[in-house]
C-alpha positions in Angstrom: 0.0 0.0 0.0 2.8 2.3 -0.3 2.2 4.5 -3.1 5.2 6.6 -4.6 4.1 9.7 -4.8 6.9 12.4 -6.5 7.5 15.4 -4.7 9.0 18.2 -7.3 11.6 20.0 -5.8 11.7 22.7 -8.3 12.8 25.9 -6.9 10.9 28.9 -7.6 14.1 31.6 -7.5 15.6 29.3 -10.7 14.0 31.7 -13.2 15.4 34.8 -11.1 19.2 32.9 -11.1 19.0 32.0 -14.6 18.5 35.5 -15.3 21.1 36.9 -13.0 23.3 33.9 -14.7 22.4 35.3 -18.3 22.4 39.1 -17.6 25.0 39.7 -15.1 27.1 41.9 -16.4 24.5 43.8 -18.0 22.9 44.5 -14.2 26.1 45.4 -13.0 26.7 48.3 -15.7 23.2 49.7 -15.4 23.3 49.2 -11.4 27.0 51.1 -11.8 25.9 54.0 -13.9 22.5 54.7 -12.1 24.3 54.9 -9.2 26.7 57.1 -10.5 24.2 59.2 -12.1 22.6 59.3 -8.5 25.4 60.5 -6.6 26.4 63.5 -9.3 22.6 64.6 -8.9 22.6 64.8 -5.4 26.2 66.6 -5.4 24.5 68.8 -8.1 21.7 69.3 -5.7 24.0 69.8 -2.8 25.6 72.8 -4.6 22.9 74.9 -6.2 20.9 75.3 -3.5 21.6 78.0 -1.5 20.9 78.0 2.8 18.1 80.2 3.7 20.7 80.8 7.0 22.2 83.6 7.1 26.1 83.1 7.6 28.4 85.0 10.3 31.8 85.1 10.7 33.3 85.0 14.0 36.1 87.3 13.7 34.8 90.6 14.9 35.1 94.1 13.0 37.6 95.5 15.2 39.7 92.4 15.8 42.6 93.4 13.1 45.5 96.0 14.9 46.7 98.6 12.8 50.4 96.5 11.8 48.3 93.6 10.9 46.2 95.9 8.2 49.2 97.6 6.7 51.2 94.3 5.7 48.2 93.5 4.2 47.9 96.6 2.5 51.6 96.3 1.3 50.7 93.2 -0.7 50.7 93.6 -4.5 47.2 92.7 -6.6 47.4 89.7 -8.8 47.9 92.1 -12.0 51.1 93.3 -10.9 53.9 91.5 -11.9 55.6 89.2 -9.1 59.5 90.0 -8.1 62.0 87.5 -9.3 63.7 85.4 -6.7 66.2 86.7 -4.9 69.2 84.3 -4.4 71.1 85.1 -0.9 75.1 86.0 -2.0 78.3 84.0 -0.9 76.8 80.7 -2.0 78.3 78.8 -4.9 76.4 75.5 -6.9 78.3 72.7 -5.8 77.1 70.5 -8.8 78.6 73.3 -11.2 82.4 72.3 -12.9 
């Protein structure tokens, strides 16, 4: 009285694996770029929009003493033309002949 009776044992994630199987490097690519894509959106994002708070430095008006400002002022703007080095005397190139 024993009957056989078959049990299938077909697994229902074989279609899924058999597609991972067939298209896994297509996955990866498209996985790859959206994620890319993602990330320069959000760094897009991240830069163009401005904070409605209102920033405030915490050096005070008043903080910079008069020696400070005038070797500040004694700096040259970026269209003047920069000084050549100046190469302290006495000293010789020891790789010259």
């Amino acid at each position: 009285m024993a009957t056989n009776v078959k049990k299938s044992n077909k697994n229902p994630l074989k279609p899924i694996g058999t597609f991972f199987r067939r298209f896994h490097l297509i996955t990866f690519f498209v996985f790859t770029v959206g994620c890319m894509a993602a990330s320069v959106v959000l760094i897009n994002n991240t830069l163009t929009n401005t904070s409605d708070e209102d920033y405030t430095s915490s050096i005070s008006a008043g903080s910079i003493d008069q020696a400070t400002l005038e070797r500040i002022q004694s700096l040259h703007t970026s269209d003047q033309p920069t000084p050549g080095p100046q190469l302290p005397g006495g000293r010789i190139n020891p790789f010259a002949e």
